[in-house]
TIRO-2110 file (N, C-alpha, C; in Angstrom, 1 decimal):
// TIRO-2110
6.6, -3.4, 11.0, N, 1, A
7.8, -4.1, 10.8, CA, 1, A
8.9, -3.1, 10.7, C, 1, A
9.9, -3.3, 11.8, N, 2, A
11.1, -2.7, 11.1, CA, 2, A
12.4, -3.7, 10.7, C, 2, A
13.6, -2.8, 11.6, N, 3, A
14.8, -3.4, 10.9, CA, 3, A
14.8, -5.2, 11.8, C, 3, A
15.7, -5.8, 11.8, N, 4, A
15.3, -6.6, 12.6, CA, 4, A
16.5, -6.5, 14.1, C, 4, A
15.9, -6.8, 14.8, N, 5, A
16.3, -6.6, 16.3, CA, 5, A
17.0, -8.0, 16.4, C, 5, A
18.2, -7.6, 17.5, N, 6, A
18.6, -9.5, 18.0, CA, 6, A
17.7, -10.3, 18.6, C, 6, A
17.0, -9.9, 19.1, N, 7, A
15.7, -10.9, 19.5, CA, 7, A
14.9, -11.3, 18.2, C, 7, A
15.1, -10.7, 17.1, N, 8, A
14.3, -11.3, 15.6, CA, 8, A
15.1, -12.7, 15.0, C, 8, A
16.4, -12.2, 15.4, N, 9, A
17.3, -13.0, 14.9, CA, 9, A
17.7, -14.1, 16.1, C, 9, A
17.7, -14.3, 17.3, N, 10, A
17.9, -15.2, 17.5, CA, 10, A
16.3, -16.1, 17.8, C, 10, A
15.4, -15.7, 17.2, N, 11, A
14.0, -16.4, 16.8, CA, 11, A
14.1, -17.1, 15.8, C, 11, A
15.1, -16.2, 14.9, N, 12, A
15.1, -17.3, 13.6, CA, 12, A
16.1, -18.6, 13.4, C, 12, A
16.8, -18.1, 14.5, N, 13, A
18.0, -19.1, 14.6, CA, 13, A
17.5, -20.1, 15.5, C, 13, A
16.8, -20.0, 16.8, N, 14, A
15.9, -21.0, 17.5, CA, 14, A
15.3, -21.9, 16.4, C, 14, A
14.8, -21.5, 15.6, N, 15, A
13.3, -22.2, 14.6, CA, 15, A
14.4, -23.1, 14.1, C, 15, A
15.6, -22.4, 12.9, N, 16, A
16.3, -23.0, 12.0, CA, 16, A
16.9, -24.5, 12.8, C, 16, A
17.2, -24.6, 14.4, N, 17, A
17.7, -25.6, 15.1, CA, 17, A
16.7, -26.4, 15.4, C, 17, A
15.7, -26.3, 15.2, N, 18, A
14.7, -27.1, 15.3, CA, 18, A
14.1, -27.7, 14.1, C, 18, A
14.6, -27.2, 13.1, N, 19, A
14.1, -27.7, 11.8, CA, 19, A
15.4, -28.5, 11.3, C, 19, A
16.7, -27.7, 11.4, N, 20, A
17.5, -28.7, 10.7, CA, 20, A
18.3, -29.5, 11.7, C, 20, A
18.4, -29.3, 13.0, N, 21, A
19.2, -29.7, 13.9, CA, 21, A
20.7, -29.0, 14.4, C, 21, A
21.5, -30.1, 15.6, N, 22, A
22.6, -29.1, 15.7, CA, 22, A
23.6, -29.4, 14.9, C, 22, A
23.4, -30.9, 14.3, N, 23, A
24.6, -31.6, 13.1, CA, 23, A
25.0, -30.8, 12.1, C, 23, A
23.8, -30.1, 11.2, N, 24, A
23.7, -29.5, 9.8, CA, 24, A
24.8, -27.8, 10.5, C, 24, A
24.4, -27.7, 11.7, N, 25, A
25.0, -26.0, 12.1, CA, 25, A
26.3, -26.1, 11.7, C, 25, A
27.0, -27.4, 12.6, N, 26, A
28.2, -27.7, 12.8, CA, 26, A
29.2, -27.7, 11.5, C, 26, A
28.6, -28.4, 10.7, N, 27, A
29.0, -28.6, 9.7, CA, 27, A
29.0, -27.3, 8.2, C, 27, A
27.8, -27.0, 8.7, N, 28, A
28.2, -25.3, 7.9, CA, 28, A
28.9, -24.1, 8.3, C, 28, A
29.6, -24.6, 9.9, N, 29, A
30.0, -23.5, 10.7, CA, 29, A
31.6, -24.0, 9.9, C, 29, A
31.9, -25.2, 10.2, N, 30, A
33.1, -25.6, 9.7, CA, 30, A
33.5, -25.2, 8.6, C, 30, A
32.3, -26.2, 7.1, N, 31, A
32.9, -25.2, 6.0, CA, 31, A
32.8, -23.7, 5.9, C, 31, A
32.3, -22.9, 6.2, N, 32, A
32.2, -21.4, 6.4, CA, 32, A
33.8, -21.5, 6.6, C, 32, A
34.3, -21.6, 7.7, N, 33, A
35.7, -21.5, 8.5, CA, 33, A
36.4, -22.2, 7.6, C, 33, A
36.4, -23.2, 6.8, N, 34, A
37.3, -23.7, 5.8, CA, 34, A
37.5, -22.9, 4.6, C, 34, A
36.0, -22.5, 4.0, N, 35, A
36.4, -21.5, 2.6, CA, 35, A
36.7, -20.1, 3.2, C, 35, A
36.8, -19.7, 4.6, N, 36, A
37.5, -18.1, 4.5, CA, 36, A
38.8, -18.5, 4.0, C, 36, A
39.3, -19.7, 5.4, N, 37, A
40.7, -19.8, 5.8, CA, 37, A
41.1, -19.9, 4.3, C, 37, A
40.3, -21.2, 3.3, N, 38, A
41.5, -20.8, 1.8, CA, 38, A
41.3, -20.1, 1.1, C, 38, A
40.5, -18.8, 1.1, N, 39, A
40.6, -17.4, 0.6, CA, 39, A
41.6, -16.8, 1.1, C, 39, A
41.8, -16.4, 2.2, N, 40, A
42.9, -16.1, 2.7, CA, 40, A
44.0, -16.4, 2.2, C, 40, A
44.3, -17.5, 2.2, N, 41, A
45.7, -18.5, 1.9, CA, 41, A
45.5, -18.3, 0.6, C, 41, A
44.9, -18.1, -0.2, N, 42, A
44.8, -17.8, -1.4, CA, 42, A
44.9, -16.5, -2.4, C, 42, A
44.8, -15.7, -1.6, N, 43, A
44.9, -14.2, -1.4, CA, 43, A
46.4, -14.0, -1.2, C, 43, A
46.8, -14.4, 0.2, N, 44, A
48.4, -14.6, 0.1, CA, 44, A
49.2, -15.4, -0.7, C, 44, A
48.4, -16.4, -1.6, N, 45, A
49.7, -16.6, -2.3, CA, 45, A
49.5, -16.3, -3.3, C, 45, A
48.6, -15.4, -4.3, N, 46, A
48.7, -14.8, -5.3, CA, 46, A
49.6, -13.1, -5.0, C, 46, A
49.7, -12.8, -3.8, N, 47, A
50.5, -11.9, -3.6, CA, 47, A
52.3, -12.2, -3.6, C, 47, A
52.1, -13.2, -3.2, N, 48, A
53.7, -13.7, -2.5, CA, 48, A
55.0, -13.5, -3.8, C, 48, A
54.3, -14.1, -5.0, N, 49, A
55.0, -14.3, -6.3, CA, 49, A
55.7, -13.1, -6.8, C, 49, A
54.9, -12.2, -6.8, N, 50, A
55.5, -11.0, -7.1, CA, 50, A
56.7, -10.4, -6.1, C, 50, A
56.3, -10.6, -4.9, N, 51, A
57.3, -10.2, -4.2, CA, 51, A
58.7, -10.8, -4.5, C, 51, A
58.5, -12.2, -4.5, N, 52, A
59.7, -12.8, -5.1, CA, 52, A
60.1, -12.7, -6.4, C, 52, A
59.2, -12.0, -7.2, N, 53, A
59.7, -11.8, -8.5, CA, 53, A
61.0, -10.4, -8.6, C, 53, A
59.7, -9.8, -7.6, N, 54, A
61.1, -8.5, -7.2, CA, 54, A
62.2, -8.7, -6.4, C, 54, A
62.4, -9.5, -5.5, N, 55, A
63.5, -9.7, -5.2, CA, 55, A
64.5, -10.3, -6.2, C, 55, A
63.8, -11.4, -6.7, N, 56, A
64.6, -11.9, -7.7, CA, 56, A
65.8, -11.3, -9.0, C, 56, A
64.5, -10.0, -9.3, N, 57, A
65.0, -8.9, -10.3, CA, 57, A
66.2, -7.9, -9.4, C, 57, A
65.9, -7.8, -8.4, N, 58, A
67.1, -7.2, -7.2, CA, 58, A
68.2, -7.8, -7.5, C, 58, A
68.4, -9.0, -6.8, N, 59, A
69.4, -10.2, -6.8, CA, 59, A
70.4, -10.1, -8.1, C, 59, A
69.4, -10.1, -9.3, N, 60, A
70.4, -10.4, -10.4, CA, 60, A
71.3, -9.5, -10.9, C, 60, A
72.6, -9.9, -11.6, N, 61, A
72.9, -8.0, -11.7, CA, 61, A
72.7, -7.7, -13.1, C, 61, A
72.8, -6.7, -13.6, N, 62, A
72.2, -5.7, -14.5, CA, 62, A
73.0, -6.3, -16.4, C, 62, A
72.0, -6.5, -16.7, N, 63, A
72.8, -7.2, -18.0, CA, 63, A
73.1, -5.7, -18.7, C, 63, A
74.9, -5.4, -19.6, N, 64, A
75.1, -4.4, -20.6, CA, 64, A
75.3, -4.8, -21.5, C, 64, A
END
């Protein structure tokens, strides 16, 4: 046995379509593609705040 080769892997992927079908793929391919995309968007907008916070502190002028 070694590491596994693409012919290991698409054996396992043959078997898995035949066990679960192509409905179940579709639908884990989708959510897969739904929870990166709102990581992403989610990543950006815990970034975004800050940037506006600094601009915001820019913008104002300097209390004496």
């Amino acid at each position: 046995m070694g590491e596994f080769s693409p012919w290991h892997w698409l054996l396992v992927i043959a078997i898995a379509l035949l066990v679960f079908g192509t409905g179940k793929f579709t639908a884990v391919g989708k959510g897969l593609g739904e929870g990166i995309r709102n990581f992403k968007a989610s990543m950006k907008d815990g970034q975004e705040p800050k940037k506006e916070k600094e601009e915001e502190k820019k913008s104002q002028p300097e209390k004496s």
